[in-house]
C-alpha positions, 0 to 999 in steps of 0.5 A: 500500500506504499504506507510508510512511518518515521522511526525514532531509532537512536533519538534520547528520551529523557524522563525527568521527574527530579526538582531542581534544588537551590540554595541561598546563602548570604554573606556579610556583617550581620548587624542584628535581626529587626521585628524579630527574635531569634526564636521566630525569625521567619515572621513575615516582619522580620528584617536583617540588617547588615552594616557591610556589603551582602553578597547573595550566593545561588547555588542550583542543582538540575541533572538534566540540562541545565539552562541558565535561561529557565532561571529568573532572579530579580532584585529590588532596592527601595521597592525598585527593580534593580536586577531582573534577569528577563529583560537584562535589567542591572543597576550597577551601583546598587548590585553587582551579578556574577556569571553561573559557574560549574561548582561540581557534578550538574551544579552551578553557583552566582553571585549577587553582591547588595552594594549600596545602602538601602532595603533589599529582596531578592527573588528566584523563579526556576522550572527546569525544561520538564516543568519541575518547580524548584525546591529552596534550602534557606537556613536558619543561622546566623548571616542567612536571611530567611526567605519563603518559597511557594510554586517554585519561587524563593522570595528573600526577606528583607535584606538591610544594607548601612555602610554609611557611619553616623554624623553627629555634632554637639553644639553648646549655649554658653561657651564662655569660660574663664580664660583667667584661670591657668589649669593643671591639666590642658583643655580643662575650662571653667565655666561660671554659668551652667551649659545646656549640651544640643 
């Protein structure tokens, strides 16, 4: 009947039924936890303040092919998109992102550094080519910022970044002094009135 049919002899098929697996872990001068305590750190207002630079570090495990472009990472400052991925969007004075890098067997790492001052989040959206939504590790240790995950996103709490040391300045009501009176030890002065400190 001259029928014919096209034979899939020698094509690879892949069955994929692993979850990708992701870590966040978080490196900087852990200052103190906000609205929170060390007993309840994943409360929904707990905040992390750190008085350096925080670099987020993404660590991605997928055995079967892994693409740089299923994984989305966005991040914000002061409510404001300062990274996302999809649309190449990167404020270089705010943070600074790394390449993905082989980091053993089907593993792969970024780095994501805060660099200025400001409220921070960072996100991760992954699926791999078998629609496999990604499972999270945050830890609950000192220099992580816990985050939440659901339908494969992880979504950081806030990351607080202050490297700006604080000014201050005391000014004084009454700065007359007896320039008279010779004292034993120097830069002693000696005021008749009182002095109200500002």
């Amino acid at each position: 009947a001259g029928n014919s049919t096209n034979s899939d002899e020698g094509k690879k098929v892949i069955v994929d039924t692993i979850n990708p697996e992701v870590t966040i872990a978080y490196k900087g001068k852990l200052a103190r936890m906000l609205n929170s305590n060390a007993k309840d750190v994943t409360t929904n207002a707990a905040e992390f303040l750190y008085g350096s630079d925080v670099t987020a570090t993404i660590t991605a495990k997928e055995a079967n092919l892994f693409d740089t472009n299923d994984i989305n990472i966005c991040v914000t400052k002061d409510g404001a998109s300062v990274l996302n991925a999809t649309d190449s969007t990167v404020s270089t004075e705010a943070c600074e992102i790394s390449e993905w890098t082989p980091a053993g067997e089907d593993t792969y790492t970024k780095t994501v550094t805060f660099k200025a001052d400001g409220k921070y989040s960072i996100s991760v959206d992954y699926k791999d080519w078998s629609g496999n939504e990604a499972s999270y590790a945050a830890a609950v240790v000192s220099g992580n910022a816990v985050g939440t995950s659901a339908d494969g996103v992880y979504t950081s709490k806030t990351i607080n970044v202050d490297t700006t040391a604080p000014v201050y300045k005391v000014t004084y009501d009454n700065n007359d002094y007896n320039k008279d009176v010779k004292s034993a030890e120097a830069g002693r002065k000696y005021y008749k009135a009182g002095r109200t400190a500002t």
